[in-house]
C-alpha positions in Angstrom: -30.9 -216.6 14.0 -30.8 -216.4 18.0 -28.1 -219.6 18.1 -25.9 -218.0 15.6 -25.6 -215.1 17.9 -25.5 -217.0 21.1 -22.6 -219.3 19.5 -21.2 -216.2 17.6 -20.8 -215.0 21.5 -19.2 -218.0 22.5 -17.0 -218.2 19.9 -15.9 -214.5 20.6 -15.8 -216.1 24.0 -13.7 -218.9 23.8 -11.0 -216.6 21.9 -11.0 -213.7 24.5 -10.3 -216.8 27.4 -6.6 -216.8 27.7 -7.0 -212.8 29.0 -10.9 -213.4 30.5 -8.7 -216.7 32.7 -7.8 -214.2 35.0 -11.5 -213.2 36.1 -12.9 -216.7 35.9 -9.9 -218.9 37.7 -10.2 -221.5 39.9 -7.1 -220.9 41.1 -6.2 -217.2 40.8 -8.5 -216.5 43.5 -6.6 -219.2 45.7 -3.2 -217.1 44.9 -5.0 -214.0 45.8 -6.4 -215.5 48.8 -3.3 -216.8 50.6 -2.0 -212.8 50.4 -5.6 -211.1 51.7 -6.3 -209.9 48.2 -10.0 -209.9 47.1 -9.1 -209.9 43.3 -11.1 -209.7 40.6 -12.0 -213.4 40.2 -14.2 -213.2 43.3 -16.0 -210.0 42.8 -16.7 -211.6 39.1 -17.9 -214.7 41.1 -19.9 -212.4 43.6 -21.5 -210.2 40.3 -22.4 -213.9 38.9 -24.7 -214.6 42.2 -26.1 -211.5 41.9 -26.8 -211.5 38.2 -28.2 -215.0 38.9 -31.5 -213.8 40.8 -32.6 -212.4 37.9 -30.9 -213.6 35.0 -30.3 -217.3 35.9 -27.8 -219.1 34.3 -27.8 -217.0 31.1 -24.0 -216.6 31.8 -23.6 -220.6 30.9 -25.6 -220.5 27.6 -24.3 -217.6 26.8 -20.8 -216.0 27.9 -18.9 -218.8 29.9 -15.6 -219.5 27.4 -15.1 -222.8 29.5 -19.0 -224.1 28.4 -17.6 -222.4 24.5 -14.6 -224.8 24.3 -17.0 -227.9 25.7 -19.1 -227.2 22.9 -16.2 -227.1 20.8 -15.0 -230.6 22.1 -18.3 -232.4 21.8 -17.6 -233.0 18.1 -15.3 -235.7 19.4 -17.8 -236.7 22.1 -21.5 -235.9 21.5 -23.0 -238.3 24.2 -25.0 -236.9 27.4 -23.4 -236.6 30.7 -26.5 -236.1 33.2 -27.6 -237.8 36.0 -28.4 -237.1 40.1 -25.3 -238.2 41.0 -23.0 -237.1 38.0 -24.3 -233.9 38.7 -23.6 -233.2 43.0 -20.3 -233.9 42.8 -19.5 -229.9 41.2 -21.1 -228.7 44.7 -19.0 -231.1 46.8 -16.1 -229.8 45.1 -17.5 -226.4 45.4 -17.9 -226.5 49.4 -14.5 -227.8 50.0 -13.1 -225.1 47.2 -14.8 -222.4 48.6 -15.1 -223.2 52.4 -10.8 -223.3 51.9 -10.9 -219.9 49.9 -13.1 -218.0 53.1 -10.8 -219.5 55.8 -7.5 -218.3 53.4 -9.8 -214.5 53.9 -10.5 -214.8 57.5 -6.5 -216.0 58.4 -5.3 -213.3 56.1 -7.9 -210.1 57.0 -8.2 -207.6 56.8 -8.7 -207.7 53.0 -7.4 -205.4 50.4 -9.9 -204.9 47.6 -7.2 -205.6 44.0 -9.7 -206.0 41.2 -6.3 -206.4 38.4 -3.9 -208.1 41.6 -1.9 -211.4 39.8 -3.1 -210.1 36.0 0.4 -210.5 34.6 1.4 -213.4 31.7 4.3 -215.2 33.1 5.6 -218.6 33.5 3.3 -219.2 37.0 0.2 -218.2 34.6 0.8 -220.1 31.7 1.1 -222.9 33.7 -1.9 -222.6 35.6 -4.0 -222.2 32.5 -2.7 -225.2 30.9 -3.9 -227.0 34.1 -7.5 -225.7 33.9 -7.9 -226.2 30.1 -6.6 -229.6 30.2 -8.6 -230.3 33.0 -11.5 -228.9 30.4 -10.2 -230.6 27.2 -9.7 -234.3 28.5 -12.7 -234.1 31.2 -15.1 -233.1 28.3 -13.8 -235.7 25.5 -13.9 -238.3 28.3 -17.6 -237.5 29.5 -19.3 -236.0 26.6 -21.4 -232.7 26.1 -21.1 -230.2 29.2 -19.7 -232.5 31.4 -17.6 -230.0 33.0 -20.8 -228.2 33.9 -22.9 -231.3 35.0 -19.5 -232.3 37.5 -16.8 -229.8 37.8 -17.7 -226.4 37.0 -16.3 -223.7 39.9 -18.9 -221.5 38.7 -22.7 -223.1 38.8 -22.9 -223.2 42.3 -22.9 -219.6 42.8 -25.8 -219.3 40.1 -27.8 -222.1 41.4 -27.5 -220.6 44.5 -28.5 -217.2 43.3 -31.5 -218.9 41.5 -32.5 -221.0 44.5 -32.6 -217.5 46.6 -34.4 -215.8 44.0 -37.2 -218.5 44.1 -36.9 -218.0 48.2 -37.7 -214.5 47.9 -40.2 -214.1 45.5 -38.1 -212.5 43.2 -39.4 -212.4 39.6 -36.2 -214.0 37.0 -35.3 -215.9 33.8 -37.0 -219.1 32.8 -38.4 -221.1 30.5 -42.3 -221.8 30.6 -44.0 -224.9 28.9 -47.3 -225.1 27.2 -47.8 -228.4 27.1 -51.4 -228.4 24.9 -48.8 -227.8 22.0 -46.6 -230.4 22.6 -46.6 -233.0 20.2 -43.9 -235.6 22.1 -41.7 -235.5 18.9 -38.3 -234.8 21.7 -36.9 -232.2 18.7 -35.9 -230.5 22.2 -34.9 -233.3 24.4 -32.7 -234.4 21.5 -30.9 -230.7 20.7 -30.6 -230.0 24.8 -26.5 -229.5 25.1 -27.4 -230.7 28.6 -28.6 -233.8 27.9 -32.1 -233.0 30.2 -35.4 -234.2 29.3 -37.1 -231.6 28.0 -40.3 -233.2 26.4 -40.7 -234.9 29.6 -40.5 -231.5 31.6 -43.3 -230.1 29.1 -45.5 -232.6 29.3 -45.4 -231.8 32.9 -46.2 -228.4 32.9 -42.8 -227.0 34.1 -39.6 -226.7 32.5 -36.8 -226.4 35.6 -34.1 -227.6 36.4 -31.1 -226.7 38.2 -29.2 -227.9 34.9 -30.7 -226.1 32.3 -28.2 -223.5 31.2 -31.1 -220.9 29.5 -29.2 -221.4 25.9 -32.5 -221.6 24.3 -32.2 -224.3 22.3 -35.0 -226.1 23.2 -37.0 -223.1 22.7 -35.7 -222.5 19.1 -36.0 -226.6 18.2 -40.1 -226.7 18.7 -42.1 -226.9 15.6 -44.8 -226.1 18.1 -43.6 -223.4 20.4 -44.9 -225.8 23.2 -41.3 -223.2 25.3 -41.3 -220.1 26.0 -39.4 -218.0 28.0 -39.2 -214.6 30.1 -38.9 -213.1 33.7 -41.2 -214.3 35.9 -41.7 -215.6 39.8 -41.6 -219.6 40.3 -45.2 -220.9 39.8 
């Protein structure tokens, strides 16, 4: 019952993305940028941090339209995208990306505050999001199941930062917890993971994280066992 809501979400997701675009684009808060605009793409990237020191990466499993229409696309190409190296290169795309958005703020200051500034359909728009979702599309049939979030996603840094701080600090948030006396090593949840990470393995071991795991649940839902759970709580 929980993944049919969480993919009835995503659906609803993936339909609302041509209008949500605005909020979530790459390069919208470029545009914005270049005029000394904070727009509403980077306080939705700033609420995401913040929403990540307690609630993780929820947003992925959940609510990201761009992680819907993977999903979507890994009909054609259900192989797993997920290894070290496979997986840096989205935070040394995010570093340039957003070390070239601060210096557009800093040469453009002082900043006007435009939460709707560049919301408008037209030509310069469409064309822009045909960029990003082909970007999406052929990246994702190419690489297989989330492999726009394993190597290209604009929006996990911000999240694995706000994790990584939350762990810093002490501060209680989502994650999974394993209980690996009821483990059984049949890999039901290695082999349902959308992020291709070794779950069993991670169980056995007495911790389930991992800067990858996007908290959709499905390993916890795939267990005959209940060897998962999840719920707020400070890193171990």
């Amino acid at each position: 019952m929980r993944q049919r809501v969480r993919k009835g979400i995503l659906v609803f997701s993936a339909l609302m993305f041509p209008m949500s675009f605005f909020l979530l684009s790459p390069f919208v808060i470029v545009l914005s940028a270049t005029q000394g605009v904070l727009n509403g793409s980077a306080m939705i990237f700033g609420l995401l941090l913040m929403f990540s020191l307690i609630g993780s990466r929820l947003f992925c499993g959940w609510l990201c339209p761009g992680g819907a229409v993977q999903d979507f696309i890994s009909g054609a190409n259900s192989r797993h995208w997920n290894s070290r190296w496979k997986n840096v290169t989205k935070y040394m795309i995010w570093l340039v990306w957003f070390s070239f958005i601060v210096f557009l703020w800093i040469h453009n200051r002082p900043l006007k505050a435009d939460f709707l500034y560049f919301i408008d359909i037209n030509t310069q728009y469409l064309i822009i999001y045909g960029i990003v979702m082909s970007i999406i599309y052929l990246f994702t049939l190419m690489t297989g199941k989330r492999g726009m979030c394993h190597s290209l996603c604009w929006m996990a840094p911000f999240m694995v930062i706000g994790e990584t701080i939350a762990d810093a600090l002490h501060i209680p948030r989502f994650r999974l917890k394993a209980k690996p006396n009821n483990c059984v090593s049949c890999g039901k949840c290695s082999k349902v993971c959308p992020m291709g990470l070794n779950i069993a393995e991670m169980v056995k071991s007495g911790s389930v994280e991992s800067k990858e795991c996007i908290n959709c649940l499905e390993c916890v839902d795939g267990c005959p066992k209940k060897a998962i759970e999840f719920g707020i709580c400070r890193k171990p």
